[in-house]
Structure formats: structure tokens, C-alpha cells
PADREN-318971 format. One record per residue (C-alpha): x, y, z. Coordinates in steps of 0.25 Angstrom, whole numbers, padded with zeros to 4 digits, always signed. Last residue first. Layout:
N
XYZ
...
END
This chain:
510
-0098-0016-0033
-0090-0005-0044
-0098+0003-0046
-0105+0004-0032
-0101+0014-0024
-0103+0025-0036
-0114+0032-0030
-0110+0032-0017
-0096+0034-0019
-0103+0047-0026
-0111+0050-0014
-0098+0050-0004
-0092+0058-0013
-0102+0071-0009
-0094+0082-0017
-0093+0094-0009
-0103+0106-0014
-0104+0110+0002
-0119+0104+0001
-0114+0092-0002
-0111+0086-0018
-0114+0075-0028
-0106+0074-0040
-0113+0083-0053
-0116+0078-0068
-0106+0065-0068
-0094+0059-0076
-0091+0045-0068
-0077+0039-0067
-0073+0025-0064
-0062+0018-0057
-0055+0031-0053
-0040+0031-0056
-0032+0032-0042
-0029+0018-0043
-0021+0020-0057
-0012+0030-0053
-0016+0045-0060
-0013+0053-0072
-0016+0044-0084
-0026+0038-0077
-0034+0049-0073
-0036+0053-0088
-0042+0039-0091
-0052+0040-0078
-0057+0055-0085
-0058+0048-0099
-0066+0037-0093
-0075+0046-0087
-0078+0056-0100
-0081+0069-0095
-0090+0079-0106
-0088+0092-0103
-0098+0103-0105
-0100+0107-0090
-0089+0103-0082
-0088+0088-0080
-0091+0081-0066
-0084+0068-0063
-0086+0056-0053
-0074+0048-0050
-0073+0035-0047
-0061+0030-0036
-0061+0016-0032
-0063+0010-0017
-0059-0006-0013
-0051-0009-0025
-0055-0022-0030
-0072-0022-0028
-0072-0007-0029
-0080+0004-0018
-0081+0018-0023
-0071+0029-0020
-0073+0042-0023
-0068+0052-0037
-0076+0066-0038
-0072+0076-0049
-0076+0089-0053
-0078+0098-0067
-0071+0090-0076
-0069+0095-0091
-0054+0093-0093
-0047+0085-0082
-0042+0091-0069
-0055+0085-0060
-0051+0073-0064
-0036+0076-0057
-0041+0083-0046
-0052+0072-0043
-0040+0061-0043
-0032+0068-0031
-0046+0072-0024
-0050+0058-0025
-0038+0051-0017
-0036+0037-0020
-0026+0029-0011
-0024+0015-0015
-0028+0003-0009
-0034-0004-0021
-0042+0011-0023
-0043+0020-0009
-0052+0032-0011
-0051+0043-0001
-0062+0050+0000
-0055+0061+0011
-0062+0055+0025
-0058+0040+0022
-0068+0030+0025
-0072+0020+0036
-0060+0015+0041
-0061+0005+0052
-0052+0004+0065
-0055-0008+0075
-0055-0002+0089
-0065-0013+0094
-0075+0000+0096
-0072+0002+0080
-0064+0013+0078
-0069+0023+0066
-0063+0026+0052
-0060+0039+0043
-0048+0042+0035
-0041+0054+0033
-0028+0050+0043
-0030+0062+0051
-0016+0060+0058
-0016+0061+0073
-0004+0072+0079
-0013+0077+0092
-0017+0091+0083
-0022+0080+0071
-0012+0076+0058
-0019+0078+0044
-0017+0094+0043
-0004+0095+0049
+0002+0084+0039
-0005+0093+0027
+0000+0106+0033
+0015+0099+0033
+0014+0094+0017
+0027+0093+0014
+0027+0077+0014
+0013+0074+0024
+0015+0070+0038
+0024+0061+0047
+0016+0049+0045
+0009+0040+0055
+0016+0027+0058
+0020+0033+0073
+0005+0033+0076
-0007+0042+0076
-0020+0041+0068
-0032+0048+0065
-0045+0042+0058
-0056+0052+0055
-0070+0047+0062
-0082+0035+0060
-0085+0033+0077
-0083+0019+0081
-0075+0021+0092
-0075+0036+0097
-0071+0049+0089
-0058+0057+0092
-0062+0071+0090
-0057+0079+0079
-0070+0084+0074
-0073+0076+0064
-0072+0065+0071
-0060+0057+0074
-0057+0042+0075
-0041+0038+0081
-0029+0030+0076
-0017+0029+0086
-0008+0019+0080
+0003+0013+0088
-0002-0001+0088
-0010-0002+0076
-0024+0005+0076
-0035-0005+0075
-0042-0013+0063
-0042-0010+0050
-0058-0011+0050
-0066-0018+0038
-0062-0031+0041
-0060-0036+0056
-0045-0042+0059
-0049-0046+0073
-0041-0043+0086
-0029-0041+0093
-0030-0056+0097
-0029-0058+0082
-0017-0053+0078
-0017-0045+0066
-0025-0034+0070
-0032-0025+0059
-0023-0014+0056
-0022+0001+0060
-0014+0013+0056
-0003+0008+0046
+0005+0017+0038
+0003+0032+0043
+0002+0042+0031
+0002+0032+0019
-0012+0026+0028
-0016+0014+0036
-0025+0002+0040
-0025-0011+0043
-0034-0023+0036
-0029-0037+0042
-0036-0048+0033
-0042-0058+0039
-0038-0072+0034
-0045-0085+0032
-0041-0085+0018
-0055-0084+0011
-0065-0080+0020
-0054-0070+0027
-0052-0063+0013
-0068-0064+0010
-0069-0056+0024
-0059-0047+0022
-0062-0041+0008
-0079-0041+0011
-0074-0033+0022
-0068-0023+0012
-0053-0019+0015
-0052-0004+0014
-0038+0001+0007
-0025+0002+0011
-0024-0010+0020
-0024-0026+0018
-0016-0035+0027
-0017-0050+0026
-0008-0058+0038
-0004-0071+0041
-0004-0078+0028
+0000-0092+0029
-0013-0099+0025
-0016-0089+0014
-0015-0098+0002
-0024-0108+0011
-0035-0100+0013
-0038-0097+0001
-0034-0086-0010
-0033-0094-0022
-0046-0091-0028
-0042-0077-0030
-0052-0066-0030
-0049-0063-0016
-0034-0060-0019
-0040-0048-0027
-0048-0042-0014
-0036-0045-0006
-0027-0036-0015
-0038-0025-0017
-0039-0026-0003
-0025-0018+0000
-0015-0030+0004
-0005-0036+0014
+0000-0051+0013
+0008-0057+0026
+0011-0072+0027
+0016-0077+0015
+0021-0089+0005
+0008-0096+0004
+0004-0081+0002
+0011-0079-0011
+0000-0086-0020
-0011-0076-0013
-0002-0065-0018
+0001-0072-0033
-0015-0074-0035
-0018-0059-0029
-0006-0052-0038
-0001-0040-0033
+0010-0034-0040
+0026-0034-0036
+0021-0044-0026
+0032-0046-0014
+0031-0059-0006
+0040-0051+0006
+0049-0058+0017
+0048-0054+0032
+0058-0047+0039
+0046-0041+0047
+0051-0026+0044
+0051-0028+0032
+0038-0037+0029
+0030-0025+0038
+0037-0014+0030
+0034-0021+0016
+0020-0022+0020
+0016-0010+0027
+0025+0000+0021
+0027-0002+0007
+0013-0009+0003
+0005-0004+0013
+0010+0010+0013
+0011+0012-0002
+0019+0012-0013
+0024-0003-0011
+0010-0010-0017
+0004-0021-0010
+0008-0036-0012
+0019-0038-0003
+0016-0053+0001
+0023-0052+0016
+0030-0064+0023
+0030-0067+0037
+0041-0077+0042
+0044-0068+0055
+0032-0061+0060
+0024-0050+0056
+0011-0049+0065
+0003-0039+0060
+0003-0030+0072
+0020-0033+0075
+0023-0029+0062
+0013-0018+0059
+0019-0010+0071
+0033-0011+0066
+0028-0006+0052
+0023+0005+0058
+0033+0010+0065
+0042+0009+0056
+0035+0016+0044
+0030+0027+0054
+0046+0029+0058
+0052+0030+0046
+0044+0040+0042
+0030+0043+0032
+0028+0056+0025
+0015+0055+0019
+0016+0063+0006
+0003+0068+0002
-0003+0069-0010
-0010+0081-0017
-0022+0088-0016
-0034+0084-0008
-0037+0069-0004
-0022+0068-0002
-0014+0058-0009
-0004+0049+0000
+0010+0049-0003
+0018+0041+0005
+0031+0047+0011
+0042+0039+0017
+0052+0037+0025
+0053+0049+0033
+0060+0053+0046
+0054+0050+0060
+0060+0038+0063
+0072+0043+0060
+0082+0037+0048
+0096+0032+0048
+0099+0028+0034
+0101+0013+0034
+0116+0010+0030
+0119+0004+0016
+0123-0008+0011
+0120-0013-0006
+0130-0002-0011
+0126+0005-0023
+0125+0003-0038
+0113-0006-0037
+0105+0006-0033
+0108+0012-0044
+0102+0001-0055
+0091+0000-0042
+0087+0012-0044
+0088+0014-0060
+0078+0002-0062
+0076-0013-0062
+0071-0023-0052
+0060-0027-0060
+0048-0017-0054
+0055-0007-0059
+0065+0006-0051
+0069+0017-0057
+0075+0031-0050
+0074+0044-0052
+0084+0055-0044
+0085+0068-0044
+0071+0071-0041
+0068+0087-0043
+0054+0085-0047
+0057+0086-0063
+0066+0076-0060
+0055+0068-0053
+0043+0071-0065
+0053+0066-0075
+0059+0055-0068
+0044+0050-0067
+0040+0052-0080
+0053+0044-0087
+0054+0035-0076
+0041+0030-0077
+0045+0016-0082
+0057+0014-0072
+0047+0015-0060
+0050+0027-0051
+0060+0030-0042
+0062+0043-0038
+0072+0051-0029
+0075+0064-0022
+0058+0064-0020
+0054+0078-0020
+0041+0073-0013
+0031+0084-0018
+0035+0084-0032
+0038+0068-0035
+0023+0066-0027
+0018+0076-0038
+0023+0070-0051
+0021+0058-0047
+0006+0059-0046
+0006+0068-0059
+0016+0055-0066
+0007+0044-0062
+0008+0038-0050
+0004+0023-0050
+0017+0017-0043
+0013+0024-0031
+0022+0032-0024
+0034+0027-0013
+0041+0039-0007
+0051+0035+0002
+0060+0043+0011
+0074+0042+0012
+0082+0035+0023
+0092+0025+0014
+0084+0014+0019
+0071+0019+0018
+0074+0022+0004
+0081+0009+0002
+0067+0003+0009
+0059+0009-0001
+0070+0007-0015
+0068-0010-0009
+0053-0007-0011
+0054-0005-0026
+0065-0015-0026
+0054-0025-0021
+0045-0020-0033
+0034-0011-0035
+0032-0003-0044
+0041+0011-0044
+0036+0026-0038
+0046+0029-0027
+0050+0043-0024
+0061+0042-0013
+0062+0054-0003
+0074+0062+0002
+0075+0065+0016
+0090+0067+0017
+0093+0071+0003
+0098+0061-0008
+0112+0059-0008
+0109+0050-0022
+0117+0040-0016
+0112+0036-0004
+0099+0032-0013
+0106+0022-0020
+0113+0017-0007
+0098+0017-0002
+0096+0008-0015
+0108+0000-0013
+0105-0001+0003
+0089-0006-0002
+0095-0017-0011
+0104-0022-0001
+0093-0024+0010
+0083-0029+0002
+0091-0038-0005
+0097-0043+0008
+0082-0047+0013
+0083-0054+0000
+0074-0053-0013
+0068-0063-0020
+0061-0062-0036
+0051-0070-0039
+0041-0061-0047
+0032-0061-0036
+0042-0056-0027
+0050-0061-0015
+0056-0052-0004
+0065-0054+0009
+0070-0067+0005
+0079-0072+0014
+0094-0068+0013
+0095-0056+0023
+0094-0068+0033
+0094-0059+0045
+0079-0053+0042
+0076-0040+0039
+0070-0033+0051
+0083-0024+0053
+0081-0019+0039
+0066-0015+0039
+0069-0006+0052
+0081-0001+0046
+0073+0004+0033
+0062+0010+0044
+0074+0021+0047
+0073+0023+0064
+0089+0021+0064
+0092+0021+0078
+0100+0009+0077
+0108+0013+0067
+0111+0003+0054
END
């Protein structure tokens, strides 16, 4: 291994501990795994990968459930210096279809029991290769992998070269590919280690999903690169997590997972007695959240702040002589974070003025896959990313989002985009227009219901227009309920008014 390799994989190696032995990982099934099974498994895969002769550069499409060996084929790809391309396990085959044909992936890995659809959509793509890989340690990939050499060298990668892209929807037309290098990975994940306070002994329950930033960056990144063990939950079960925490020190969430542990008349304060640390992100944390938390455990919950283009942005701090955890902020800019307010017209705005929140950092993102005049278009003359949301400074410097300037709905802590699911609705037979906003929901935070105009003469059926979304689209993009009406409510431009119809609809489901 070269010192000046800048890979993230070396970074993660060097932080393994000297007793390759210990546990690195146990699951809820009971399985074990070694620091040396990590590291032998990933050389086989990346071996695997050697193999191929795949083009410098080459991206790895991964669409698989979850499953240590699932996030062993992430760290081989690091490993062996390709780039990572991690999609959501409920994809269907129009979503995959697109993200195959814009990423030209050179390999895919997909869950054995949609092979069949989603070889087909690869090879018609170009892909060469196709992989499986199951939840029960079984599949193609690791049937080859086992055929190579369990050593191999790190690839020597710049800081500035790729390690991942993370789709991220557009509110307008297709997704974007945010192209994420070896360097914003790292340097995030440092920073997130000395701010939350890793120390030797921690042990994270990984409970979060490893198709996303928090669940395959922030978390397994932050255990990584800590040498600490991982309690990893193929599922998310709120009796089995609060269970683990006897065990544990570090547990991060999205609300829906504390909200769920809530209803459980085990979480006290004694189960949580040696946790140090809760982290909830991805989606808004209601105060009532944080406060019944803290009344039952004794605990504040730390809620940070970030985005697929730039990890982590701000967090609430963890140690106390830096100041409080205070709910319904995600506190202040990490440590080499600019994060500023803007007004509409460009100028920076004082403290506690509502604006657009920009930011700067070496965790933020090199710009959008193939899409140059899109990356121009979201970065500022001074280099700043536009990040789309929209949030004031409090005069203590606390951060706290207030809204998101494109109506972005975000459902159990997934992105929802409403223009994606209006052009499908507004595809189907006898719909004139479509309107889909976010309403308030005890579980997930925000859900999507769509209001629907039919042309003149058609008779629209609401549950038949949510029973064709399903066959086409992942399940947290489906709208919760769907309403058939005479006209939606519009300005004097003729634009629809969605702020009325979250309005209207704000309480179904109170």
C-alpha cells in the first residue's frame, strides 16, 4: 500500500484494528463476521473485478437488499478503484431502465430474483457483465469471487477521482447523478469522527438502509473508519434494536425509526444506559419526536443535516461545552462547512432572515454525471452550491430548515419528487393534469396525495390511478391517497397554487 494513496478504501483499512480476529460485524440472524473477513472478502471481490479488465473509470450498478456482503461488493469497489452506484432496492424496471442507460455501468449486480428483467434491461444497455448477489449469502458474485485470490493491492486513487455516484431525482425531468469522490467521502467522514465523538470500544447498531447517504456513508464510514464493531439489522425491527442497545453505543435513524421505537414499552431509560450517541437525518424530526425521546430515555437526539450532493452539512453538537442539542434545528455548520442565507437576489441575507441555503466544503460533490450545464446552473460565480432548500441562521448560529424551495416531499426519509410522479399520472388515459404535495403523516413525517383533473368525458377512478403507479414505481413514491376533482387552484400566471392544496389536505391523516 502507497502512502500517497488518497483511495477512501485505504483510509478504512488502516483504521482496522490489529486483531484482524475480533468481530467486525454481527447480524440479527447471528451470523459473525471478522475484520479478516472483510478484508479477504473485499480482495476476492476486487480480484473479481481485476479480472473483468473493466475500463479505468468503470461504474458498478448495485441494486441488491441488504446484507453485509452487499456492503463488502461497496468497499471491493472502492478497493479495486471503480466507482459505486448504489440504487434503491424499490426501483422498478422504468427507473432501472433509465439509471442503467445513463450510467453505462460495465457491471451490475442485482438481486437473484430479478435477474431475468434486469439482465435484460443491462444487456440491452451495453453491460457486459450481470452479477447476483441474495440477502443469504448466495449468488453469482460471490460463486466467482470465491475463485480468486483472497490479497490484493489497493488501487491507487486521487483525492479528486470518483468513488461514487448517488442518483438524486430532479424536480423536473430526469435524475441526476451526483458524482461523489474519494476525497469528499474522506473528508467527511474524518470530520464526523472527531464531532460526534467516536472513540475506541463504540459499537454502531446499523439499522438504516445501504442505498443512501446515511445508511452507507455516514454510518458504516463513521464505524469504519473508528475500528469499531457493527450490530447490523438486515431489517429494522424497534423491539430487536432497543434489545441491541444493552450491547451498544451509537444508533443512527430517520424519525420514522424513532417514532416506531416510541411505541414500545421497553424503551426506558435503563435499555439505553449505555448509548452515547442517537443520530437522526434524512427527513425533519418533529419536536414532539425529540422531546418524548428525551422524556423517556434521558437523551437528546443529535439531528444533523445533509444532502446525496455534499454528505453531511451541519449537526447539532455533540459535546456539550459546544452547545445544546435544540430540536427543530440541525444545528451549526461542521468544521470546514461554509453554509450561508441568500435572498432572491443573490445577496447574502443577515441572521434570522428565511433565504436559499448555499454551501462550500471539500464534502461537496463534483457536479452532476454528464450533465455539465446542469452542475453550472446549481453552483454560484464564487463556486457555492444552491443546495434547493431553504432555512435561516438563528443569532446563536443554529441552522433550521424551513422548507424546500422545489416541493420536495420526503416520505420515511425518502426523496419524493412530484414532478417525476405527476408525468407518470399525467400519462394515463383520460387525465388532463396532476398535482402530488406533501401533507404531514404520524409515521412518515410527509406523504404524497395527489389531486387529479380528468378531460371532459372521462370518468377517473382514484384507486385505480394509485394501483397503476404501483406497478411502475418504488413503493415510497406511491401517493397515500388520491383525489379526482373539478379544477386545482391556480395564480394569476395559470401556475398551480400547491401551497393551497397542502392546505386543504393538511389534515387527513392527523
Amino acid at each position: 500500500m502507497k502512502n500517497d494513496n488518497q483511495n477512501l478504501f485505504a483510509a478504512l483499512r488502516a483504521a482496522f484494528p490489529a486483531d484482524l480476529d475480533s468481530i467486525a460485524v454481527e447480524t440479527d440472524d447471528e451470523l459473525v463476521y471478522s475484520w479478516r473477513d472483510l478484508d479477504r472478502a473485499t480482495a476476492m471481490i476486487a480480484n473479481l473485478f481485476a479480472s473483468l479488465e473493466l475500463p479505468e473509470g468503470s461504474r458498478i450498478a448495485v441494486q441488491v437488499e441488504k446484507s453485509v456482503e452487499a456492503m463488502m461488493l461497496y468497499l471491493a469497489t472502492l478497493r479495486a478503484g471503480y466507482v459505486f452506484l448504489p440504487l434503491n432496492t424499490a426501483y422498478q424496471s422504468a427507473e432501472i431502465e433509465y439509471f442503467i442507460g445513463n450510467a453505462e455501468p460495465a457491471v451490475v449486480v442485482c438481486s437473484p430474483r430479478n435477474f431475468g428483467w434486469v439482465s435484460k434491461i443491462a444487456f440491452q444497455a451495453g453491460t457486459r457483465n450481470v452479477f447476483t448477489l441474495g440477502d443469504d449469502r448466495t449468488g453469482s458474485l460471490l460463486e466467482r469471487a470465491a475463485q480468486h485470490p483472497d490479497r490484493h493491492e489497493i488501487a491507487v486513487r486521487r483525492s479528486d477521482d470518483l468513488a461514487a455516484i448517488l442518483y438524486t431525482s430532479g424536480t423536473t425531468g430526469r435524475s441526476k447523478g451526483a458524482m461523489l469522490t474519494h476525497g469528499n467521502l474522506l473528508s467527511n467522514a474524518q470530520v464526523l469522527k472527531d464531532y460526534w465523538g467516536w472513540t475506541p470500544g463504540d459499537v454502531l447498531i446499523h439499522a438504516l438502509p445501504i442505498f443512501h447517504v446515511h445508511g452507507l456513508f455516514v454510518a458504516i464510514h463513521g464505524a469504519l473508519l473508528n475500528g469499531s464493531r457493527m450490530i447490523w439489522m438486515a431489517r429494522f425491527d424497534p423491539k430487536k434494536a432497543i434489545a441491541a442497545m444493552s450491547r451498544a453505543t451509537v444508533f443512527m435513524g430517520v424519525p420514522t425509526l424513532y417514532v416506531r421505537m416510541l411505541t414500545e414499552p421497553t424503551l426506558t431509560r435503563t435499555a439505553t444506559i449505555g448509548m452515547r450517541l442517537f443520530v437522526a437525518g434524512s427527513a425533519p424530526l418533529l419536536l414532539e419526536t425529540f422531546n418524548e425521546w428525551r422524556d423517556r430515555t434521558g437523551q437528546a437526539i443529535l439531528e444533523r443535516y445533509g444532502m446525496s450532493e455534499t454528505v453531511m452539512l451541519t449537526s447539532n453538537p455533540y459535546d456539550p461545552k459546544d452547545g445544546e442539542r435544540r430540536g427543530g434545528t440541525v444545528g451549526f455548520p461542521l468544521p470546514g462547512v461554509g453554509l450561508r442565507i441568500v435572498g432572491d437576489a443573490g445577496r447574502e441575507l443577515p441572521r434570522g432572515e428565511i433565504g436559499g441555503i448555499q454551501v462550500k466544503g471539500p464534502n461537496v460533490f463534483k457536479g452532476y454525471w454528464r450533465m455539465p450545464e446542469k452542475t453550472a446552473e446549481e453552483f454560484t460565480a464564487d463556486g457555492w452550491f444552491k443546495t434547493g432548500d431553504v432555512g435561516r441562521i438563528d443569532e446563536r448560529g443554529y441552522v433550521s430548515i424551513v422548507g424546500r424551495s422545489k416541493d420536495l416531499i420526503i416520505s420515511g426519509g425518502y426523496n419524493v419528487y412530484p414532478a417525476e410522479i405527476e408525468g407518470f399520472i399525467n400519462e394515463m388515459p383520460g387525465v388532463a393534469e396532476s398535482a402530488l404535495v406533501g401533507v404531514p403523516h404520524p409515521d412518515f413525517g410527509e406523504v404524497g396525495v395527489a389531486v387529479v383533473i380528468a378531460k371532459p368525458g372521462s370518468t377517473l377512478e382514484p384507486e385505480a390511478i394509485v394501483a397503476a403507479l404501483k406497478a411502475r414505481l418504488a413503493n415510497f413514491k406511491i401517493p397515500k391517497r388520491c383525489f379526482v376533482v373539478d379544477e386545482l387552484p391556480r395564480n394569476t400566471m395559470g401556475k398551480v397554487q400547491k401551497n393551497l392544496l397542502r392546505d386543504r389536505y393538511k389534515d387527513l391523516f392527523a
